[in-house]
C-alpha positions in Angstrom: 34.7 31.4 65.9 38.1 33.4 66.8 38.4 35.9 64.5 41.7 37.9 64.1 41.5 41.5 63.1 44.7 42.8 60.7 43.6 46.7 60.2 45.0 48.7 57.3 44.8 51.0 55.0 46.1 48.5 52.3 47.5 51.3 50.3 48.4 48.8 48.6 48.1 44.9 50.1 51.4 43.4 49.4 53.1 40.2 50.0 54.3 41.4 53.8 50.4 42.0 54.7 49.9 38.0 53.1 52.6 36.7 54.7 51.9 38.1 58.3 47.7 37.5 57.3 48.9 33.9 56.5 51.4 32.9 59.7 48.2 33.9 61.8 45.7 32.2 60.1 47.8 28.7 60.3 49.9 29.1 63.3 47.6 30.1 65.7 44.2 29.7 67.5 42.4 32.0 65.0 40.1 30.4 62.9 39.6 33.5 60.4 41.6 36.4 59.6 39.8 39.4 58.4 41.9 41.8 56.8 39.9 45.2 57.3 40.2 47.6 55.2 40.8 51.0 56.7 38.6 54.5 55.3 41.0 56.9 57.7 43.1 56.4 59.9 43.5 59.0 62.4 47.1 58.7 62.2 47.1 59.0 58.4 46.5 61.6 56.0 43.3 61.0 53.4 44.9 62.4 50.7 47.3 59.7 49.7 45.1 56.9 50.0 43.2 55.4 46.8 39.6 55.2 46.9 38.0 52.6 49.6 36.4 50.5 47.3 39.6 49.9 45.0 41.6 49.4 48.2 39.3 46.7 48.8 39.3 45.5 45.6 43.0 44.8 46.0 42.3 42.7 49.2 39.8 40.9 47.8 42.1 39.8 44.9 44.9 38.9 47.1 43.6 37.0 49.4 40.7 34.9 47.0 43.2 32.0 47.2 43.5 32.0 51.3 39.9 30.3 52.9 41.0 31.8 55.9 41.7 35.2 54.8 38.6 37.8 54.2 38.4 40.9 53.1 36.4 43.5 55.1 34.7 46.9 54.6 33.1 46.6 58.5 34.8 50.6 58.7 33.4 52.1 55.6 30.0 52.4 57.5 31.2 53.6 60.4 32.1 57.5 61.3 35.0 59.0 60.6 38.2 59.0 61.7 37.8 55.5 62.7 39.0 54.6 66.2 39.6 50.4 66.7 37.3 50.7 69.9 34.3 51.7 68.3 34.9 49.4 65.8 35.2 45.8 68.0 32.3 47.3 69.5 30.3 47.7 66.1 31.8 44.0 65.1 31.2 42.7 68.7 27.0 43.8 68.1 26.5 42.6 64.9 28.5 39.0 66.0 27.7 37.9 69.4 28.8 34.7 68.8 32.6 35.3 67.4 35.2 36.7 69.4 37.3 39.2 67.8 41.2 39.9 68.4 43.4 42.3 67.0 46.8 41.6 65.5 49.3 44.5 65.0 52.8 44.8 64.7 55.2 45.6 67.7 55.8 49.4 66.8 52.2 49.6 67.2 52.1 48.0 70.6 55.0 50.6 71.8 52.3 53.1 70.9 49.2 51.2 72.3 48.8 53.4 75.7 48.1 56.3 73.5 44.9 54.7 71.6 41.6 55.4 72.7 40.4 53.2 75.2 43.6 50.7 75.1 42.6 49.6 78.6 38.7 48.9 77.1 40.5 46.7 74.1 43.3 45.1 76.4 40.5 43.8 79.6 38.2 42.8 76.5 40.3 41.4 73.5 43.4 39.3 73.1 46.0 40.9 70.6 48.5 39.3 69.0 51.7 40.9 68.2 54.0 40.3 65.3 57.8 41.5 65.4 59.1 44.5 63.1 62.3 46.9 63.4 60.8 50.0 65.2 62.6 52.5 67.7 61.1 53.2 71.4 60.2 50.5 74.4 56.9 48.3 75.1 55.4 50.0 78.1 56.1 47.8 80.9 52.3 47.3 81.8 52.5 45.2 78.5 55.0 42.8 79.6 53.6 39.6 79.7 50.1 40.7 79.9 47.8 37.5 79.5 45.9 38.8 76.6 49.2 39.9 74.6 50.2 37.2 72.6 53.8 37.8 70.8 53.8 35.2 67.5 56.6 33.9 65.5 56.4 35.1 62.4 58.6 36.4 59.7 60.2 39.9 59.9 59.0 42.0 56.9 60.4 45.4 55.9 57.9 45.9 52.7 55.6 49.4 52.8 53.2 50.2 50.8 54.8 53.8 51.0 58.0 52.3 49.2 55.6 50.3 46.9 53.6 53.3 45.5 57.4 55.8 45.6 58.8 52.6 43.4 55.4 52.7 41.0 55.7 56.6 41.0 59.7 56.2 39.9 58.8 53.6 37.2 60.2 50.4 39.0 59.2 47.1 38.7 57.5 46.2 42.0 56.1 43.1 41.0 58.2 41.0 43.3 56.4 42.6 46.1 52.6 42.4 45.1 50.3 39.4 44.9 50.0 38.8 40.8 46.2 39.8 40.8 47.3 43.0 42.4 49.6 43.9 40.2 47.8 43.3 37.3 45.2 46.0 39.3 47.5 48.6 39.7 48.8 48.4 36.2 45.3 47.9 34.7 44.1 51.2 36.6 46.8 53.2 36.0 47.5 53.6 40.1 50.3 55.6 41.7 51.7 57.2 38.6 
């Protein structure tokens, strides 16, 4: 089974993560699209984030509705900060028989040659690339690279940081959120 890996902190999911999730999971090899859901990101400060287990909570309600779309908590076992190599590596033991690929967005492949062991990922894993607005250039070793799939999908300019500032300011973000996660966020009182 292909199995596409869509990392993040989920802080929170919202209808940009679903739609991306969603474009993958039907218009392209993958069979399954795991949406894991990030402890730390070594690029992100820990304070901001909600717990790990209502951040998954929010994925699992959003994405009940999708078959191909599954929450998972593969990184709250694993040491902290998480870095994506040890991660495939963790996945890659505990399912031989699935191969796992990443999916990020295009301002995250301008910053790929910085990750830990990108070369490891890239000679091991396809990734597949979605489009977003982002300053800087895709290094040129990345240019129609075999394993770097670029996918057609919609452009989304939705964050999660604009989603909590709009909660925080008393706006009416339900446009942006999947209904169940809404009714979450409201219920628990989040990002007030």
């Amino acid at each position: 089974m292909k199995i596409g890996l869509y990392f993040g902190t989920f802080n929170p999911i919202h209808i940009g993560h679903l739609i991306i999730a969603n474009q993958l999971a039907e218009q392209s090899d993958l069979d399954q699209i795991w949406l894991v859901v990030t402890p730390q990101s070594p690029f992100k400060k820990k304070q901001s984030l909600l717990d790990n287990y209502q951040r998954l909570e929010m994925v699992f309600r959003a994405t009940e509705d999708y078959d191909k779309l599954q929450p998972s908590d593969i990184e709250f076992s694993l040491p902290q900060p998480n870095y994506t190599v040890n991660t495939l590596a963790h996945l890659q033991e505990k399912y031989p028989h699935h191969e796992f690929s990443l999916i990020m967005g295009e301002d995250n492949l301008k910053s790929f040659h910085k990750w830990k062991n990108y070369q490891f990922i890239l000679d091991n894993h396809d990734i597949y690339v979605y489009p977003r607005i982002s300053e800087g250039t895709i290094e040129t070793q990345f240019d129609g690279h075999k394993r770097i799939h670029h996918v057609n999908a919609p452009i989304i300019e939705l964050s999660s940081t604009f989603i909590r500032q709009s909660i925080k300011d008393s706006f009416n973000v339900k446009p942006m959120l999947p209904q169940a996660v809404w009714q979450y966020i409201d219920e628990m009182n989040f990002y007030k």
